[in-house]
C-alpha positions as CSV (number, residue, x, y, z in Angstrom):
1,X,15.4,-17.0,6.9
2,X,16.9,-20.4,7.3
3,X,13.9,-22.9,8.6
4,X,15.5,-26.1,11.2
5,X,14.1,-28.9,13.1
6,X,16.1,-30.5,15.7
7,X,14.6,-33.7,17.3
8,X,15.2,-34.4,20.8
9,X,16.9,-30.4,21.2
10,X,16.4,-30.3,25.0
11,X,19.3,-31.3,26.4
12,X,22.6,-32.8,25.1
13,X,23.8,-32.8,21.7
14,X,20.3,-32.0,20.0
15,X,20.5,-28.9,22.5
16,X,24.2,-27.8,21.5
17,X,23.3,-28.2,18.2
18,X,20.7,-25.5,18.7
19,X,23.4,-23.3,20.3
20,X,25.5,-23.6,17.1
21,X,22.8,-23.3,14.8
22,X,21.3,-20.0,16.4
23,X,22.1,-17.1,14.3
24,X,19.6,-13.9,13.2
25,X,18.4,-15.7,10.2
26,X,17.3,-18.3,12.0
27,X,14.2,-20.1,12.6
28,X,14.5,-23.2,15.0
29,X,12.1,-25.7,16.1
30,X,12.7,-27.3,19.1
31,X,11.3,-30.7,19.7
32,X,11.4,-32.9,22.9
33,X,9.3,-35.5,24.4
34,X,8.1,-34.2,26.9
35,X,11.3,-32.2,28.5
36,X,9.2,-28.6,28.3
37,X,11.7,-27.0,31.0
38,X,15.1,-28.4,28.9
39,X,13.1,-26.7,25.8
40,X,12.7,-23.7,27.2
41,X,16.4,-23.3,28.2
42,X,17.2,-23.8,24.9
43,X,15.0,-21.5,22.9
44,X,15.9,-18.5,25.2
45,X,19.6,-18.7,23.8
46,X,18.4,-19.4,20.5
47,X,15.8,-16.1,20.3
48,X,19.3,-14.4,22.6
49,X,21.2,-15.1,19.7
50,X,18.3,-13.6,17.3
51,X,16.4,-16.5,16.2
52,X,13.2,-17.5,16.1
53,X,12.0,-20.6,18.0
54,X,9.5,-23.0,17.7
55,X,8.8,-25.5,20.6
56,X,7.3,-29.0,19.5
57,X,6.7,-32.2,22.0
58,X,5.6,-35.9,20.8
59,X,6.7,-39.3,21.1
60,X,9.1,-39.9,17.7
61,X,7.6,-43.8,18.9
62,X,4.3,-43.4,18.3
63,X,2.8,-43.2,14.8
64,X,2.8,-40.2,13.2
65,X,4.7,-37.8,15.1
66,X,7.7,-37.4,12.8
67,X,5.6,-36.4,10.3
68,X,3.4,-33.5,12.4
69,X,6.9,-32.4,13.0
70,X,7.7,-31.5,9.7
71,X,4.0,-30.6,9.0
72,X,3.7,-28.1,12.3
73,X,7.5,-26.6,11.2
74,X,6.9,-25.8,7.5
75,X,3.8,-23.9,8.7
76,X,4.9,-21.9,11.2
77,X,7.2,-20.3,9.3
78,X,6.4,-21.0,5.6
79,X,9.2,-23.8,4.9
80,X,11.5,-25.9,5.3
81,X,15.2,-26.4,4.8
82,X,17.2,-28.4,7.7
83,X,16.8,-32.0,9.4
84,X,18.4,-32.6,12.1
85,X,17.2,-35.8,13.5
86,X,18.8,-36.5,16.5
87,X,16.3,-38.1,19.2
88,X,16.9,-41.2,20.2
89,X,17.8,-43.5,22.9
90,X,20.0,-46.7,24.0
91,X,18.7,-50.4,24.8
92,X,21.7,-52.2,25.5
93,X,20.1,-56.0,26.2
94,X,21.6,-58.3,24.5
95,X,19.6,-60.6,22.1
96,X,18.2,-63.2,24.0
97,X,17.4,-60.4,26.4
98,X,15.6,-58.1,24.2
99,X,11.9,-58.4,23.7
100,X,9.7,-57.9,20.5
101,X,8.1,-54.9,22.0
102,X,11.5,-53.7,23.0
103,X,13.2,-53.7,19.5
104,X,9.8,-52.5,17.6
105,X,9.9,-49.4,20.2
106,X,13.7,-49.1,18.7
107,X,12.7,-49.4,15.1
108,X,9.9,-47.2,16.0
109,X,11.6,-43.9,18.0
110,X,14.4,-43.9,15.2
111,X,14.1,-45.5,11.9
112,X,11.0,-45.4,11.4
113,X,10.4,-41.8,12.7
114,X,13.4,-40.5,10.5
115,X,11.8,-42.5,7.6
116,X,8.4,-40.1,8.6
117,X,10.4,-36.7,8.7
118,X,11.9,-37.4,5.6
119,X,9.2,-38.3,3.7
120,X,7.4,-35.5,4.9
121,X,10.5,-32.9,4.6
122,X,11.2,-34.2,1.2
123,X,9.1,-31.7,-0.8
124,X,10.6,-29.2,0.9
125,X,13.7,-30.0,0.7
126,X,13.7,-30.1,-2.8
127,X,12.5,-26.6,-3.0
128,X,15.4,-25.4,-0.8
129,X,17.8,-26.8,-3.4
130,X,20.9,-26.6,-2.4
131,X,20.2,-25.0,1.1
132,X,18.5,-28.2,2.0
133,X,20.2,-30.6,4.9
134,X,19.7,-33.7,6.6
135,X,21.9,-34.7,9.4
136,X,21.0,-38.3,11.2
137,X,22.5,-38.5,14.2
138,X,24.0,-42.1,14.4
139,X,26.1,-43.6,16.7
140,X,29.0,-46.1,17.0
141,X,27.4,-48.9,17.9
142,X,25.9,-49.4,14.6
143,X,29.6,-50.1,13.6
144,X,31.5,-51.3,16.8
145,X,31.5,-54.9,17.3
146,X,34.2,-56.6,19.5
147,X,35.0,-58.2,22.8
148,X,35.3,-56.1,25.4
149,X,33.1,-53.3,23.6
150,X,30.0,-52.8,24.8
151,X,27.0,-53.8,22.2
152,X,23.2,-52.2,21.9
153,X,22.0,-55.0,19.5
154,X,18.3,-53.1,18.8
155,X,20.1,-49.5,18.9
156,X,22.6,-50.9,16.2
157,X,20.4,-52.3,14.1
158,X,18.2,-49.3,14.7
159,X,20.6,-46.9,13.4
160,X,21.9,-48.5,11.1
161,X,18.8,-48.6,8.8
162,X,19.1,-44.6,9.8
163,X,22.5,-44.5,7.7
164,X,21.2,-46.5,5.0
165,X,18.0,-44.5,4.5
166,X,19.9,-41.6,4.8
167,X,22.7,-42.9,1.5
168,X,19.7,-43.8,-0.2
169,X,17.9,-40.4,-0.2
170,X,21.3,-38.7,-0.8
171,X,21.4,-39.7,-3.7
172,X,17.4,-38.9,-4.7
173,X,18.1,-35.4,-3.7
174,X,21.4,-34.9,-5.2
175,X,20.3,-33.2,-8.2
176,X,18.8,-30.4,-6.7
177,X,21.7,-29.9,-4.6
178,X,20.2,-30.6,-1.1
179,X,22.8,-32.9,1.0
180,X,22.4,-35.8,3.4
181,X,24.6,-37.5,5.9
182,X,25.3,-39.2,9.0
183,X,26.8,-38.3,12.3
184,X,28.0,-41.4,14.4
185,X,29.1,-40.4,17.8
186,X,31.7,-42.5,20.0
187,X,31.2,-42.3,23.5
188,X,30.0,-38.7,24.7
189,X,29.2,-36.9,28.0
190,X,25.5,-37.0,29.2
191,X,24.1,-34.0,30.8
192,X,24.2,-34.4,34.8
193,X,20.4,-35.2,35.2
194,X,20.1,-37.3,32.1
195,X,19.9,-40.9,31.4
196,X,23.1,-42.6,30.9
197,X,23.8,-45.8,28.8
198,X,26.8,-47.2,30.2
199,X,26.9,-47.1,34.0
200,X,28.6,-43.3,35.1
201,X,31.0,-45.3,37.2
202,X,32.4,-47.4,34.1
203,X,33.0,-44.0,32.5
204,X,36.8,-44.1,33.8
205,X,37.6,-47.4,32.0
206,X,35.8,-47.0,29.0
207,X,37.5,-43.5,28.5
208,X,40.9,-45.6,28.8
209,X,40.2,-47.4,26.0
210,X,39.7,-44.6,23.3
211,X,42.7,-43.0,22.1
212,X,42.0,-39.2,23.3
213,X,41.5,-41.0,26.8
214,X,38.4,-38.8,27.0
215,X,34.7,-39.1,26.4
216,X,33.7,-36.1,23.7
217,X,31.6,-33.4,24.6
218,X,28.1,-32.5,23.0
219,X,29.5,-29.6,21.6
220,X,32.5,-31.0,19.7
221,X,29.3,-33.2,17.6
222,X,27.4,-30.2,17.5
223,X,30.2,-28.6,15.4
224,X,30.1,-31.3,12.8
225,X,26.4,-31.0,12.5
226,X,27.0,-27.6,11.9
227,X,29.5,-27.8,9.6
228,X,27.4,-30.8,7.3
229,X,24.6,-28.0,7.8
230,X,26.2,-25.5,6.5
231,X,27.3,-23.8,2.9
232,X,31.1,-25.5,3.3
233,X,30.1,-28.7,3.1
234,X,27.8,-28.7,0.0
235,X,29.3,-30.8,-1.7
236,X,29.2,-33.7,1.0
237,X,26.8,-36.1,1.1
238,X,25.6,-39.6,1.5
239,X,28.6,-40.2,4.1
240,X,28.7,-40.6,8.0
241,X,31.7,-38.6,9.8
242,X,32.5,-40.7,12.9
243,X,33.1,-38.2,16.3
244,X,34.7,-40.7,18.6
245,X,38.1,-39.7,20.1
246,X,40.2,-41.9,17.5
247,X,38.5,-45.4,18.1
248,X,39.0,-47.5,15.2
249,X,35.9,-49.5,13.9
């Protein structure tokens, strides 16, 4: 059995993630805020597809949560092999704009939470060897930065110290054979009822300016998580696969 966290699994890419990921040998938690109903949807395809589920809510902001994560997942079912830290969310005030508290809440929900799992997870990981995996879910405005392009100054910075963290423990975990990368998402589609970044009526010219002339779907990331979770792509690691239609960065 194949043990799996997936932060912020409810909805969107964390939740098609889940979908890819769902197999008999399986065992899946589920985390979410506080989106119990998006959580639920989620494990019932994962335990359709024979899984096993686990469904875990807390505030990746607040300290301590990344860590219970790890803690609760390991015992439920006995280890630990697969990181997939995708919560996060989008602040995109400019500097001048953005507050302290606003940019610590940044640091907080994402860097510093991955920082928690993987401290936590690394133990484990090393005991899974070369089934271990870390995927941190990125984004494109941690390397977009241009007139005309819209800028998340805190959610840059933000994950950017994910991708760094994320090189740096490739390489402590290398040996073993457990892998760690990056996926950095361009612009994607948000699920009807969810929170969207960039206005929904700027979608049309934002979608003319990347190459595809399309915003990607949550499954098309999914399927690169997959793959960096999977056996193919054991020997990748310490890199960040950009998702994003074709734009150049």
């Amino acid at each position: 059995m194949r043990v799996i966290l997936i932060t912020g699994a409810s909805s969107g890419i964390g939740a098609a993630t889940a979908r890819a990921l769902a197999a008999p040998n399986a065992a899946i938690a589920l985390h979410a805020r506080k989106n119990r109903a998006g959580l639920e949807q989620v494990a019932a395809f994962v335990e359709g597809a024979g899984g096993k589920t686990l469904m875990l809510e807390g505030d990746l902001g607040v300290a301590g949560t990344g860590t219970r994560l790890v803690e609760e997942t390991a015992k439920a079912f006995g280890r630990f092999d697969v990181l997939v830290a995708n919560a996060g969310f989008a602040d995109r005030r400019p500097v001048g704009e953005v507050d302290r508290a606003a940019w610590d809440a940044s640091l907080a929900s994402m860097t510093t939470a991955f920082f928690e799992m993987v401290t936590a997870a690394k133990p484990w990981l090393i005991k899974s060897g070369a089934q271990g995996r870390v995927v941190a879910v990125s984004s494109f405005v941690a390397h977009a930065f241009a007139r005309g392009i819209v800028t998340f100054p805190a959610s840059a910075a933000a994950k950017a110290g994910i991708e760094a963290l994320a090189k740096a423990l490739a390489v402590d975990l290398a040996a073993g054979g457990a892998t760690v990368n990056c996926v950095a998402p361009g612009f994607i589609e948000k699920d009807a009822a969810g929170h969207a970044a960039v206005p929904r009526e700027r979608m049309a010219k934002i979608s003319e300016s990347i190459p595809m002339r399309r915003y990607g779907k949550p499954a098309e990331v999914a399927a690169v998580i997959a793959f960096l979770c999977s056996e193919a792509a054991s020997y990748v690691t310490g890199q960040t696969l950009h998702v994003n239609g074709g734009v150049t960065l």
